[in-house]
N, C-alpha and C positions, 0 to 999 in steps of 0.2 A: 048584452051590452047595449045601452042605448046610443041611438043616432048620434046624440049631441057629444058622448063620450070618443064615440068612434071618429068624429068628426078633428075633435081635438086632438088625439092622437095622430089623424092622418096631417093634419098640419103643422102635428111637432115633427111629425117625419121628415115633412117635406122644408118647412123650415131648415131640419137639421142636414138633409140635402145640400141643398142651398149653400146652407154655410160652409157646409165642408168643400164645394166648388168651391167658392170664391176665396175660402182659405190657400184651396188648391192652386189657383189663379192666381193669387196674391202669391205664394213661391215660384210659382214659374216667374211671374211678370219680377221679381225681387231677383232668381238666378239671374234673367235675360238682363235686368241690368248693370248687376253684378261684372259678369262676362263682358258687357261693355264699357264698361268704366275700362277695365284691366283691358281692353285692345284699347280705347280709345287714349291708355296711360303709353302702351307699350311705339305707339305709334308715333308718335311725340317725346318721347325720353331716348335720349341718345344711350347705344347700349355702351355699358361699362364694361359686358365681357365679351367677345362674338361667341355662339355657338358652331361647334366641330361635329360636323353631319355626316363627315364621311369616315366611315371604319377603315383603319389598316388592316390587314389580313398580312402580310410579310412584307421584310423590307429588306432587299436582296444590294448592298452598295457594294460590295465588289463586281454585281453585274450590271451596276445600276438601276436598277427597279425595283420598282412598288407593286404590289398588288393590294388592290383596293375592292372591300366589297361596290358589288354594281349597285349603278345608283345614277339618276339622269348627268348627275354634275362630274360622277368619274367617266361617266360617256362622251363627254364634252369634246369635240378636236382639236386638235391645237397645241398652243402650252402656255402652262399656267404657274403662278406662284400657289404655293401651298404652306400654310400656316398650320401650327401644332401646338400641342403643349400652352395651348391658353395665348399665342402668340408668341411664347419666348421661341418658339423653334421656325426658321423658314429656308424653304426649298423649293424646285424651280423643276415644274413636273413637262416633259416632252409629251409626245404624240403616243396612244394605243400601240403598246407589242400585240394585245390578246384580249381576247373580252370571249367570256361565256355566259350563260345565264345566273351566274352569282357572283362572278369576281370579273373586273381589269384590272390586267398587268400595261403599267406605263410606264414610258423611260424618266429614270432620276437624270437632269441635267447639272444638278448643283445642289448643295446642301449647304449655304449660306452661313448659319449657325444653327446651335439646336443637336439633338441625338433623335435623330429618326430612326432609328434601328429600334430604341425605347417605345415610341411614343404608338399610341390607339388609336386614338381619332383628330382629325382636321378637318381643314376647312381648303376649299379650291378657290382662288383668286385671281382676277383676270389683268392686275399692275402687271404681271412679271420682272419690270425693272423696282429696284429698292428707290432711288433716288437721279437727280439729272447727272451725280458724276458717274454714273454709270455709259454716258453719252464721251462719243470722243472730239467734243466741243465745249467752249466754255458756258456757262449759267451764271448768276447771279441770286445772291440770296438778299429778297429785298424785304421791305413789310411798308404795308398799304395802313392808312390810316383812315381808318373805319371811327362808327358815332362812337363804340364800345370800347378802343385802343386802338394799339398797332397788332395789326394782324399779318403774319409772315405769308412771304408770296417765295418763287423761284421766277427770274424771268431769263431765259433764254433766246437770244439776238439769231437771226439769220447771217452766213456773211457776208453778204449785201442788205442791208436793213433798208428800209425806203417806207418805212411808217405804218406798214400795217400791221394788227394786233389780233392776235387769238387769246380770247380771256376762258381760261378754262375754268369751269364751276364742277365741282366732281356730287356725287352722289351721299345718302343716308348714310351714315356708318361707314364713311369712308373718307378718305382724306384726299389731300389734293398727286399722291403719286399716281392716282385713278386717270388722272390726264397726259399719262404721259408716254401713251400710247400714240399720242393725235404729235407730239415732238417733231416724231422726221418728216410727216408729211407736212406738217406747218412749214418747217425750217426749209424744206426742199421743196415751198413754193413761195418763200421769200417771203413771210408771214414770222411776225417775234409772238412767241408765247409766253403769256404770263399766268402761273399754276396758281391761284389762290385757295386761301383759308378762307373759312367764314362761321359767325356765332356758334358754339357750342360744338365742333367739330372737333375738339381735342388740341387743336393749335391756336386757334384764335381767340379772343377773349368769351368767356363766359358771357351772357344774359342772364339777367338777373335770376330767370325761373329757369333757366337753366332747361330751356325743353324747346324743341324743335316748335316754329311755323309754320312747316307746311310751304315755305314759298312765302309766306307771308311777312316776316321779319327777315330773312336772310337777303331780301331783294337789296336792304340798303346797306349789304356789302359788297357787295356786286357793283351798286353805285360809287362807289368808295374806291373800286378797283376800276372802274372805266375813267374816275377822276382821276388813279395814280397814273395810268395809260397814258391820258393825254397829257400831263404835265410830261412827261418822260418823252414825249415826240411822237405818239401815237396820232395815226390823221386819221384813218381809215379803223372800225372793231367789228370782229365777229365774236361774239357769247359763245360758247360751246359748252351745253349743260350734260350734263350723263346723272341720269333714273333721277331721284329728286333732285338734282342741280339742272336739269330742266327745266322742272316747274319753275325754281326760283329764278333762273333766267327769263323765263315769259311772264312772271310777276315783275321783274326789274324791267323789261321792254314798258311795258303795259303801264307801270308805276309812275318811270320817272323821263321828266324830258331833257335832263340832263346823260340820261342813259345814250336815249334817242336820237341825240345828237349827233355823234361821231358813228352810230353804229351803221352797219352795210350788208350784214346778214346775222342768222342764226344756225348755227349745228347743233339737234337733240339728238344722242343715243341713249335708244331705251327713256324715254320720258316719263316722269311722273305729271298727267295731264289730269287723269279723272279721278282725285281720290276717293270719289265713291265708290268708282267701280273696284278702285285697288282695293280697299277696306273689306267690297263683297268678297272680290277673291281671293284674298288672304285669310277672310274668315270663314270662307269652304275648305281653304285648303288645310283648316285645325278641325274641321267637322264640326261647324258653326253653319247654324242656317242662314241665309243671304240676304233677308229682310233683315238682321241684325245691324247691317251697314247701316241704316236707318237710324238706328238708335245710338250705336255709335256718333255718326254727322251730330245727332241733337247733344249729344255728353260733353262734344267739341264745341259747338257752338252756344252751348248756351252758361247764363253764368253758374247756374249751381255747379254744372259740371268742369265749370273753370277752374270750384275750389277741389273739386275729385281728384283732376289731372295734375295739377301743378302748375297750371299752363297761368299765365301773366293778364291775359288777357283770353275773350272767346275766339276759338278758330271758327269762321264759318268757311264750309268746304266751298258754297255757292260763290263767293265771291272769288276764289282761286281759281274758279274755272276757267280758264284760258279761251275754250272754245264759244262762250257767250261774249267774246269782247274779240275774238278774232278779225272781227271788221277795223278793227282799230292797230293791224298790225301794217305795216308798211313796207318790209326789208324781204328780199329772199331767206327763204328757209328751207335748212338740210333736215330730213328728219330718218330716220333709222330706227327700226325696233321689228324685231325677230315675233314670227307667231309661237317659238316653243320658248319664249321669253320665262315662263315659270315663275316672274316674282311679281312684274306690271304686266298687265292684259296689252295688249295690242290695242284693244276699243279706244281709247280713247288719241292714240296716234294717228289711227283711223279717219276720228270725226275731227280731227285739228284740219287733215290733209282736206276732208271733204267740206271744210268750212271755207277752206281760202286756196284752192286747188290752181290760182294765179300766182300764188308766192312761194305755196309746200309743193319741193321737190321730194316725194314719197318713197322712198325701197325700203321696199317687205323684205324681210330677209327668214330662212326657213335653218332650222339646226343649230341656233343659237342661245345662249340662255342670254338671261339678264345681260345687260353692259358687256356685253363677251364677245359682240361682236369679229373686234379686230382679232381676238383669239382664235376663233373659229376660221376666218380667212382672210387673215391683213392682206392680201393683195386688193382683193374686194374690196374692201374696206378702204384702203387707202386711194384706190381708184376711184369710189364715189366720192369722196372729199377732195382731190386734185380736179377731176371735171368739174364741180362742183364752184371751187374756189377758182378756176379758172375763166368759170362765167361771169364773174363779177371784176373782171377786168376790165 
């Protein structure tokens, strides 16, 4: 064979090399964006079903108990509400009889509605109360007028009222009975609670694209409830946000100076602060590699990926960042979140605290998941919020 043949062939090889890399490259780089679109969809679209993560294993109601295979969230202490059957079923799980290395047995307290003897799998829930008549006080069923509608609220009076105001913001995928844990310690420090709704949350009005901001559009509901506040005789507000109704709360501080006005502090539990870093560790925790997060922020923020998502407009995560504007924050702040959190990292609770370590009063809390705080140990719980709100007297 001569030179010049062998030559040519060695460069159709390598040519052909070549191209089968960058073919190769071109499906990876196509998956990886793939995969991002679809979190940076799922992250932003309010779910229409929850997922049932915990197995029943037996359902003993004459003894009352459940055994449940083990699983960090059947390990949980406490007690909780428990949802089944796609939500049509709920019941109201006590403290650990028994745990081995594959099942807990925990006590049934109530069985609400629903056929749990039936049912396979559920889901653990840290409300435990259904609604305020559950309280043996009266409430009010009011609605806040937001840019979108009227969006329903619950507002609950102290029986000494004297103007001060807890505006509950509840979390992702979750509605406003998420707040009503925080009820007796408010009422039993002479503090009125007001539970709200807000965009796309199932009660309140629709957005047009129908998909979460991030903090970034819900803020000006939040506005809209500190406006209902004070017309109603509110002098004094604290925000109290739980996992993304956090964020949206230090987006409303930060946003608006109508907010700013009346307000006197902040309580987060469990905060959504860093969604970058939520984004990395939710997409380790599907077995997604962590530079992902990456690609995801850009799918969010930019416009092609506006038309991918759904979303109305671009999310940029950088501008939601709380802790780059934390100089501009001026009220005390309660902030709370568990390092066995499981849904939001710690990190970014963290660096809020060590941004403004003048205003964030910080407890780490250890054995807790997500928002479960008070589950895990309402005395604690309720004791860091009583001190708390008592300093601001």
């Amino acid at each position: 064979m001569r030179r010049t043949d062998a030559g040519r062939i060695a460069g159709r090889a390598a040519l052909g090399a070549a191209g089968g890399a960058m073919l190769a490259a071109g499906i990876v780089a196509g998956a990886t964006a793939a995969v991002a679109v679809a979190l940076a969809r799922r992250v932003i679209t309010p779910p229409a079903v929850h997922e049932e993560p915990e197995r029943i294993l037996a359902v003993d109601l004459p003894r009352g108990e459940i055994v449940l295979a083990r699983s960090d969230e059947a390990l949980m202490p406490g007690r909780y509400s428990f949802w089944f059957d796609r939500d049509a079923g709920h019941a109201r799980l006590g403290e650990i009889v028994e745990a081995d290395t594959k099942t807990v047995r925990r006590r049934i307290e109530a069985v609400d509605f629903g056929r749990l003897e039936r049912a396979r799998r559920g889901r653990m829930n840290g409300w435990l109360r259904l609604g305020p008549w559950e309280f043996d006080h009266p409430y009010e069923n009011v609605v806040v007028d937001t840019d979108l509608g009227p969006a329903p609220a619950w507002h609950i009076a102290p029986e000494h009222p004297r103007g001060d105001w807890i505006i509950q913001v509840h979390g992702r995928g979750s509605r406003r009975q998420e707040g009503l844990r925080a009820v007796p310690v408010a009422r039993g420090n002479g503090w009125d609670t007001l539970l709200v709704s807000y965009r796309n949350d199932g009660e309140a009005p629709d957005s047009e694209d129908r998909r979460y901001g991030l903090g970034g559009t819900e803020w000006a509901d939040v506005r809209a409830a500190v406006a209902h506040a004070t017309e109603h005789g509110a002098k004094r507000i604290v925000l109290m946000g739980w996992s993304m109704g956090g964020g949206i709360v230090l987006q409303a501080v930060l946003r608006s100076p109508e907010v700013r006005e009346r307000l006197v502090g902040v309580i987060l539990d469990s905060p959504a602060i860093d969604w970058s870093d939520i984004l990395r560790f939710q997409g380790e925790m599907l077995g997604l590699p962590g530079e992902l997060a990456g690609v995801v922020s850009g799918v969010l923020g930019g416009r092609t990926g506006r038309r991918l998502t759904g979303a109305a407009a671009p999310i940029s995560l950088r501008e939601l960042d709380p802790v780059a504007r934390a100089g501009e924050l001026t009220v005390p702040v309660l902030l709370m979140h568990s390092v066995d959190d499981g849904f939001v990292p710690i990190a970014g609770s963290r660096a809020l605290a060590a941004a403004r370590p003048d205003l964030v009063t910080f407890r780490v809390w250890e054995g807790a998941r997500h928002t479960k705080l008070w589950n895990a140990d309402p005395g604690l719980w309720n004791g860091q919020i009583t001190a708390w709100l008592q300093e601001l007297d």
